[in-house]
C-alpha positions as CSV (number, residue, x, y, z in Angstrom):
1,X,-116.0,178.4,126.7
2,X,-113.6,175.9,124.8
3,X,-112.7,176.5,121.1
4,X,-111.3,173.8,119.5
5,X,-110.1,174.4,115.7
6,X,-108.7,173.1,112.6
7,X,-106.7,170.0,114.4
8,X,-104.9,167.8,112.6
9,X,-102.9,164.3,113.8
10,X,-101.1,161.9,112.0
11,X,-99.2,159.1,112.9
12,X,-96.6,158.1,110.2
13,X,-98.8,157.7,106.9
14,X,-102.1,157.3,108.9
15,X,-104.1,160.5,109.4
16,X,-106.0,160.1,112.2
17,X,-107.7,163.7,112.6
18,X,-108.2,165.6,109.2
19,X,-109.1,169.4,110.6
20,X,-111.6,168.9,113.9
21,X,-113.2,171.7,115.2
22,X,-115.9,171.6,118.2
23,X,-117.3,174.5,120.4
24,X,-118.0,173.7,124.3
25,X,-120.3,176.2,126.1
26,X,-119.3,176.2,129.8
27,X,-121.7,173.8,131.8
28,X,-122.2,172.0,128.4
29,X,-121.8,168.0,128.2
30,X,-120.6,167.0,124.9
31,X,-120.7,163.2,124.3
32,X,-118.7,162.0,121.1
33,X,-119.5,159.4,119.6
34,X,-118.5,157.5,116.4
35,X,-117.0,153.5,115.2
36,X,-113.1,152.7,117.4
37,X,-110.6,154.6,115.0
38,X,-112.2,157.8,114.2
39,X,-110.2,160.1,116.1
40,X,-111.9,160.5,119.2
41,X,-109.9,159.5,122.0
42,X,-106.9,161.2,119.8
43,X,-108.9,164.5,119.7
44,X,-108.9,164.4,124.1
45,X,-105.0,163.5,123.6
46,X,-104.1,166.7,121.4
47,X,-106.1,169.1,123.2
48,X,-105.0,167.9,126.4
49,X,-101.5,167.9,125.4
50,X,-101.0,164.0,125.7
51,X,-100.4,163.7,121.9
52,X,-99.1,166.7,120.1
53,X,-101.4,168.0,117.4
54,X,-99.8,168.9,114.1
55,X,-101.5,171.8,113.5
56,X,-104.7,173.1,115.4
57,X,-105.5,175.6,118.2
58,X,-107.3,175.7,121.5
59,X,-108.9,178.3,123.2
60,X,-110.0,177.6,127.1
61,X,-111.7,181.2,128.5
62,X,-108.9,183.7,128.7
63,X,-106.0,180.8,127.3
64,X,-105.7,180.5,123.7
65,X,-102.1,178.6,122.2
66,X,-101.7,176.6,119.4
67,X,-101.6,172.8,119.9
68,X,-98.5,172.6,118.0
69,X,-96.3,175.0,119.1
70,X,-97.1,175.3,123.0
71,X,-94.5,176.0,125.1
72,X,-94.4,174.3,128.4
73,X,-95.7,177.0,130.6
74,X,-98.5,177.7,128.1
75,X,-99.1,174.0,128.2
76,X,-98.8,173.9,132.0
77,X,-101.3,176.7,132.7
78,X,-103.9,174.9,130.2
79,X,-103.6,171.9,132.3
80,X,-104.3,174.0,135.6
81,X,-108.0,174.7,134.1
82,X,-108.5,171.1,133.0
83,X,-108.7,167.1,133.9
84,X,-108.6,164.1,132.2
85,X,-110.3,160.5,133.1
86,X,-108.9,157.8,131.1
87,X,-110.2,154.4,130.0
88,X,-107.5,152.3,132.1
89,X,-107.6,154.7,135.3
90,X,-103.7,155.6,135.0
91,X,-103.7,155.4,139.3
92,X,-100.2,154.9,141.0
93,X,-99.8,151.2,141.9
94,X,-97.4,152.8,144.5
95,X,-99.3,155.1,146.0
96,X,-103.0,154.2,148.4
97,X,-106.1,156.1,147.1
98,X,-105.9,159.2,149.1
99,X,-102.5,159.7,148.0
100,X,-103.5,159.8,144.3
101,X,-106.5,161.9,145.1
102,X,-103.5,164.2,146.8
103,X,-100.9,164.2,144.0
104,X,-102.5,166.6,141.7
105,X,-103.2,169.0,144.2
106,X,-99.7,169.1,145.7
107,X,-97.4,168.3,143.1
108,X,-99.0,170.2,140.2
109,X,-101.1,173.0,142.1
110,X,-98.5,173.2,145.2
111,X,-101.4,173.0,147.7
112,X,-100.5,173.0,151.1
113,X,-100.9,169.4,152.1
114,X,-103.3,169.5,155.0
115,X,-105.8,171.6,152.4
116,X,-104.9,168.7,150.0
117,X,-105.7,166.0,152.4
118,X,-109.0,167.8,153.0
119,X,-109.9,168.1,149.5
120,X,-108.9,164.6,148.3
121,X,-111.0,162.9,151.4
122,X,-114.7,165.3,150.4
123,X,-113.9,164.0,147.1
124,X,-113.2,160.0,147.8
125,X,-116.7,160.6,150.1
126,X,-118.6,162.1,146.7
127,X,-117.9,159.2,144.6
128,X,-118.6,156.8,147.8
129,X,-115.2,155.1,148.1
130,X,-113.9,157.3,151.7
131,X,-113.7,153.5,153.2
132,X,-111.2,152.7,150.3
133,X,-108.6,155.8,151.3
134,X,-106.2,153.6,152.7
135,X,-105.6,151.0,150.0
136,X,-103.7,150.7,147.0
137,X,-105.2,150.3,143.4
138,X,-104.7,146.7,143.1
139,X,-106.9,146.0,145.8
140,X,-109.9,147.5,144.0
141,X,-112.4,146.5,141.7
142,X,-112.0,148.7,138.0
143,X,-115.8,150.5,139.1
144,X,-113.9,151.7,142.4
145,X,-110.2,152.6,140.7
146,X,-112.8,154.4,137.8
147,X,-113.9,155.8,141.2
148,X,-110.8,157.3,142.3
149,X,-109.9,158.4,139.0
150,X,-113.0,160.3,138.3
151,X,-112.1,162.2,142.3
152,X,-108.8,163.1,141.4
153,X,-110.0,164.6,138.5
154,X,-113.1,166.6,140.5
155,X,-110.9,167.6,143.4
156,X,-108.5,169.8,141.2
157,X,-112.0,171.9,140.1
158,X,-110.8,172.0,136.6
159,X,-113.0,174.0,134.1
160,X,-113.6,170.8,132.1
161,X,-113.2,167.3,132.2
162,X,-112.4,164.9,129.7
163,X,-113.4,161.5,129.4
164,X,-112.2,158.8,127.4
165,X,-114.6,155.9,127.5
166,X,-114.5,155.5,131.4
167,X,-116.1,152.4,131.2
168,X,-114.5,150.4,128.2
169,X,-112.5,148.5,130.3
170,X,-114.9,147.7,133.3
171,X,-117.0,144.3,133.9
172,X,-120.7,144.8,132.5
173,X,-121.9,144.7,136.1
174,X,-120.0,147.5,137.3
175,X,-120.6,149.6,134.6
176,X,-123.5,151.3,136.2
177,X,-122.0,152.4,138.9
178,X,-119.4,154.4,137.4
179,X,-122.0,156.1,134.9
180,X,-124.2,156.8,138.3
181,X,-120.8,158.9,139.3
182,X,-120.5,160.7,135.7
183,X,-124.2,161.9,135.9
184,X,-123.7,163.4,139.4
185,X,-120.2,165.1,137.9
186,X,-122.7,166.3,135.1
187,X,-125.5,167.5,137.2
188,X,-122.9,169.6,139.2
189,X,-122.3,172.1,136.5
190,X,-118.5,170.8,135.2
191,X,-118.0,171.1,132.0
192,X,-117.7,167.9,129.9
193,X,-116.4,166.4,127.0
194,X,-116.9,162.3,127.5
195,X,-115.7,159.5,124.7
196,X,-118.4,156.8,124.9
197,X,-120.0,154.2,123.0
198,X,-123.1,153.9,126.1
199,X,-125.2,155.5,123.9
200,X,-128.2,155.4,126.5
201,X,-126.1,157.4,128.6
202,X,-125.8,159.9,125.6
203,X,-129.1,160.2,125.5
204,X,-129.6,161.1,129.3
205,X,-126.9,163.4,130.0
206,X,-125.6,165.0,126.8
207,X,-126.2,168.3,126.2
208,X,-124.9,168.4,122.7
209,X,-123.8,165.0,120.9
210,X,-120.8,165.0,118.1
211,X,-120.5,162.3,115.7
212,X,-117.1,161.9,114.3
213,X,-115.9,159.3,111.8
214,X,-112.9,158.8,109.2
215,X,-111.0,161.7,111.2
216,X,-113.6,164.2,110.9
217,X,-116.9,165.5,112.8
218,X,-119.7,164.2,110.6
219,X,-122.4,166.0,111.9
220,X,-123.8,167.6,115.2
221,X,-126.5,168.4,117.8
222,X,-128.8,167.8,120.8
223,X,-129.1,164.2,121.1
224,X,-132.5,164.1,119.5
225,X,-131.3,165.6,116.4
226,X,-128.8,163.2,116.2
227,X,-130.2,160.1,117.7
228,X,-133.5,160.4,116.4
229,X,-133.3,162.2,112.9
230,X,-129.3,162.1,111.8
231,X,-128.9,163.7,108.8
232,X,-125.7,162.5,107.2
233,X,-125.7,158.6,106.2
234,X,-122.8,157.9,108.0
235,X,-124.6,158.7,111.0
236,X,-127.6,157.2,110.1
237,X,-125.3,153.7,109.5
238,X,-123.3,153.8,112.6
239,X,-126.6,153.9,114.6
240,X,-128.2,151.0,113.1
241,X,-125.2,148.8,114.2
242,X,-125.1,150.5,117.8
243,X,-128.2,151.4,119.0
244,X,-130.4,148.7,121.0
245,X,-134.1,148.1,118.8
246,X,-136.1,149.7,121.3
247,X,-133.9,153.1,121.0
248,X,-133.8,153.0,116.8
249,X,-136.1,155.3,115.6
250,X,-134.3,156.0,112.3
């Protein structure tokens, strides 16, 4: 289970999270969603050490530190148990496709590099880009880097994965592909916290959905409660600007 409580984020004179806190039951997919400058992709930052919070605490099973004052093993032994897919890939331009895969495993984990190797090719096979292994990032299409960034996280078998809006940055054709991917991570039992504004896809795979505006969480639930009957107006207004006409109900 991941506790996440009070946290707090400002940037100069711009407070950007005002006291978030959010329970994840293991096996749980928590979509947030909310208009670009809430605090969402900032929230994944803190709690995955990324940004550091100025004041908040995180609890991952057995692991519980405060996002502030972590010291680097603390921080180091938090990142063990967790992975993080981000909205521009972050892939080595340097390295081919298995050797990213790799990297985590060896550098991080100190895996024996044969196991790596192993690991990193089942997991280029699960998200269907084995026949890429060999080539380097820049030779891809963003659906098959998204790919490879979604395997490295998957072979590390992290407790949770977070997403930040894997497919912002892709082409609208190729979105599809990548959220096929993200439902077959979901169906396998990870747990999830994804950043999204595909609000179908919230609908299909969410277990619990969190709407978070102004630096806050407005209001939360399964995604009928929230899709279907939101109870704060803020809600109830995002969703009339988002959601396609044959999914408002409100």
């Amino acid at each position: 289970m991941i506790e996440i409580k009070n946290v707090k984020k400002s940037f100069k004179n711009l407070e950007v999270l005002k006291g978030v806190s959010l329970d994840v039951e293991d096996g749980e997919v928590v979509v947030i969603l909310g208009p670009s400058g809430s605090g969402k992709t900032t929230l994944l930052r803190c709690i995955s050490f990324l940004e550091k919070a100025d004041e908040g605490e995180l609890k991952l099973n057995k692991y519980e530190v405060s996002l502030k004052k972590a010291n680097k093993k603390q921080i180091n032994e938090l990142r063990k148990n967790m992975a993080f897919v981000f909205q521009n890939y972050n892939l080595f331009a340097n390295k081919t496709v298995l050797e990213n895969v790799m990297e985590g495993l060896t550098v991080a984990r100190k895996v024996p590099r044969k196991e790596a190797e192993e690991r990193a090719l089942e997991a280029l096979e699960w998200v269907g880009v084995l026949d890429k292994k060999d080539s380097y990032p820049s030779e891809l299409s963003g659906g098959q880097q998204q790919r490879v960034g979604i395997a490295r996280a998957v072979v590390l078998h992290p407790e949770v994965i977070l997403f930040d809006e894997p497919t912002s940055a892709l082409d609208p054709e190729l979105v599809g592909e990548v959220l096929e991917i993200i439902r077959k991570v979901a169906r396998s039992g990870i747990t999830m916290i994804v950043v999204t504004h595909e609000i179908a896809f919230a609908e299909e795979v969410a277990s619990k959905i969190v709407f978070m505006d102004g630096g806050v969480v407005v209001e939360q639930g399964k995604p009928n409660e929230i899709l279907v009957s939101p109870k704060e107006e803020r809600t109830k207004e995002f969703l009339a600007r988002v959601l396609p006409k044959d999914m408002y109900y409100i």
